[in-house]
C-alpha positions in Angstrom: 6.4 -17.2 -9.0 6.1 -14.1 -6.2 3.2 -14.2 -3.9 1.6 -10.6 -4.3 -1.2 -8.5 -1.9 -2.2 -5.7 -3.9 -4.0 -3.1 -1.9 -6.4 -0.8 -3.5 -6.3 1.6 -0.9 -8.6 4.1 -2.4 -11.7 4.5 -0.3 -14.2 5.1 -3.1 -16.1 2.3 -4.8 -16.7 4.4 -7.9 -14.4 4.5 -10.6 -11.7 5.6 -10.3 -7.4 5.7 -11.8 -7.1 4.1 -8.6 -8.8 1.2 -8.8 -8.0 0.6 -12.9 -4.2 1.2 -11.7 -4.9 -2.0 -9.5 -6.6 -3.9 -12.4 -3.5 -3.1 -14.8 -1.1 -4.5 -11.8 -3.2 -7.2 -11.0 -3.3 -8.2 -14.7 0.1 -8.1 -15.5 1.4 -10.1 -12.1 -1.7 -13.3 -13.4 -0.1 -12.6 -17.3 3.2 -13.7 -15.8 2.0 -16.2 -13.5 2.6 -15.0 -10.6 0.1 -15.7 -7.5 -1.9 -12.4 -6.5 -4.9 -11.8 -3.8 -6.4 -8.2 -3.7 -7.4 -6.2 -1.0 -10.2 -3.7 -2.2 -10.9 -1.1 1.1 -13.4 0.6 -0.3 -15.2 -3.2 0.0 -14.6 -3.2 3.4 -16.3 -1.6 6.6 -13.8 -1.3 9.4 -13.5 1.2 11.9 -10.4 3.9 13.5 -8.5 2.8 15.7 -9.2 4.7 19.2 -6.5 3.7 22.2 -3.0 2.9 21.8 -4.1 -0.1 23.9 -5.5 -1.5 21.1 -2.2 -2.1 19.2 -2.2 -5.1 21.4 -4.7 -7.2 20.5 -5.8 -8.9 17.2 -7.7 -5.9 14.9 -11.2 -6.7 14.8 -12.6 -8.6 11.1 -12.6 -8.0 8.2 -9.1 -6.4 8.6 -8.4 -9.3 10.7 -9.2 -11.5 7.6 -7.7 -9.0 5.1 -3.9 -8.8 6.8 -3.6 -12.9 6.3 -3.1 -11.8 2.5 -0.3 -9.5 3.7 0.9 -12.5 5.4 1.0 -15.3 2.5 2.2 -12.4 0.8 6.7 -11.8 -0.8 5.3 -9.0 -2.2 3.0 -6.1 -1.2 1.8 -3.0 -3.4 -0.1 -0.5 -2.0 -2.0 2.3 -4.6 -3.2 5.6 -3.4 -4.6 8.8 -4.1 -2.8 11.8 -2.7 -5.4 13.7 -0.6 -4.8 16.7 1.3 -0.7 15.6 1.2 -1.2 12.2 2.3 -3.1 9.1 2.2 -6.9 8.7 2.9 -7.7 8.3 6.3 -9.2 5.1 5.4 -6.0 3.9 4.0 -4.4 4.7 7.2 -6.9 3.2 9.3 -6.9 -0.2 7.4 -2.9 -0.3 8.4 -2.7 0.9 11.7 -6.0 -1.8 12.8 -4.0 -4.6 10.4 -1.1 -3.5 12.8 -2.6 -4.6 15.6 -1.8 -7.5 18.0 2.2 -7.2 16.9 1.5 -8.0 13.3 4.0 -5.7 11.6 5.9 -5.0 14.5 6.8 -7.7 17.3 7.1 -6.7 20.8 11.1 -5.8 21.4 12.4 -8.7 24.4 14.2 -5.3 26.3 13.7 -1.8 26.6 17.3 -1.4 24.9 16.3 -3.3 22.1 14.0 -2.9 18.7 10.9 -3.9 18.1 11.4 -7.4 16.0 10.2 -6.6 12.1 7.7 -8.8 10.9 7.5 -8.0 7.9 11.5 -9.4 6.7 11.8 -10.7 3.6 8.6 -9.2 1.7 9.4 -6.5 -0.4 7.0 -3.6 -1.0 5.7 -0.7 -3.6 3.4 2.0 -3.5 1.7 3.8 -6.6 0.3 7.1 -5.6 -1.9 9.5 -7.7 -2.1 13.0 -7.2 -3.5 16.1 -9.0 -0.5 18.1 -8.9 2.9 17.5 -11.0 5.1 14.2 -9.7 7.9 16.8 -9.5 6.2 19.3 -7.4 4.6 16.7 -4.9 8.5 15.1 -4.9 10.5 18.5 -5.0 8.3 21.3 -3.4 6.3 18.8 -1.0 9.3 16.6 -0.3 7.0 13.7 -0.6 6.1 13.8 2.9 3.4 11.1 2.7 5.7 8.6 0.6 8.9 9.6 3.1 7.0 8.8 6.2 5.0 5.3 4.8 8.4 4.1 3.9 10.7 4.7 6.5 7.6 4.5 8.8 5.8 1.6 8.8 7.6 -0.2 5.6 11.0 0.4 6.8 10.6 -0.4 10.3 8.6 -3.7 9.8 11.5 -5.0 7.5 10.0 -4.4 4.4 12.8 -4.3 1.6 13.4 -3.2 -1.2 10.8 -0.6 -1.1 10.0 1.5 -4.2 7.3 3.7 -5.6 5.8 4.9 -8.7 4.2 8.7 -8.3 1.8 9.4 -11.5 1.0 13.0 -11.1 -1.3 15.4 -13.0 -4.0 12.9 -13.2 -6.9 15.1 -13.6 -5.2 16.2 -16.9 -4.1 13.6 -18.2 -5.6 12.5 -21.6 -6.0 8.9 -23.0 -2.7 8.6 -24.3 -1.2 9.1 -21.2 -3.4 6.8 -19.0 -2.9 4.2 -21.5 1.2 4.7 -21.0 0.9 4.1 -17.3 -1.4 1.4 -17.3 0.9 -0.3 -19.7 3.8 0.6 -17.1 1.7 -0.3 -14.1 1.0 -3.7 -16.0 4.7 -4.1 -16.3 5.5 -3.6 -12.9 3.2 -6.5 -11.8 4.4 -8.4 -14.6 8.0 -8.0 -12.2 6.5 -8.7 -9.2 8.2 -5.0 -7.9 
């Protein structure tokens, strides 16, 4: 059994791939038994972070409440819509606040060393949507977005192995094709990966 926090990063309540992405993960880690909590942020009303000062003390709640599931967690996946070439600012803002007060990144002991990572031993994957072809967004884009979430904050808080799933060309994407990425989505929770 893995301990999983799924974030639902997408900041719209209404429905959308987003959110039944996150259902099909979260059903497939409960079908194999494994123990998930869920972090919905478009549930949650939290603010920006203003002043780099602020990195050093606790984030205010609910993120304060919300990053304990990181915590507890072996696993974390993260799902996304591509906007604009990167994440929602509200995704953003939920991870630099559950940042806060040296939560993914410890205080280094010496100005010659690294920060300590926090986050070793968890492993981590993000599912991103986007209108445009997976190739395009990958090839063309160089997946700027992904590139700089995982050797950003992922790689630097100790987060490993850290993989993703990039489901492009959403908006025309029919039934059939929804149905074979939930049931891959479902799989990947059913792995804990």
């Amino acid at each position: 059994m893995t301990r999983i926090c799924l974030i639902d990063a997408h900041p719209d309540a209404a429905d959308h791939l987003c959110h039944a992405l996150a259902d099909a993960y979260e059903q497939g880690a409960r079908k194999a038994g494994h123990d998930i909590e869920r972090i919905d942020l478009a549930q949650l009303e939290f603010g920006f972070l203003e002043k780099v000062s602020d990195f050093e003390i606790a984030p205010p709640e609910p993120v304060l409440s919300e990053r304990e599931k990181i915590a507890r967690a072996d696993h974390v996946c993260l799902v996304f819509p591509l906007w604009l070439g990167n994440m929602p600012a509200r995704a953003k803002a939920f991870l630099e606040l559950a940042a806060c007060g040296n939560f993914f990144l410890a205080a280094a002991n010496s100005s010659r060393n690294w920060p300590k990572q926090m986050m070793k031993g968890k492993s981590a994957r993000t599912i991103i949507t986007m209108g445009m072809p997976g190739p395009v967004y990958s090839l063309v884009f160089d997946a700027g977005a992904l590139k700089a979430l995982e050797r950003g904050l992922f790689g630097i808080s100790g987060f490993k192995p850290v993989r993703h799933t990039i489901l492009g060309g959403v908006e025309q994407a029919g039934d059939e094709a929804r149905q074979k990425w939930f049931r891959k989505i479902d799989l990947l929770g059913q792995r804990a990966e």
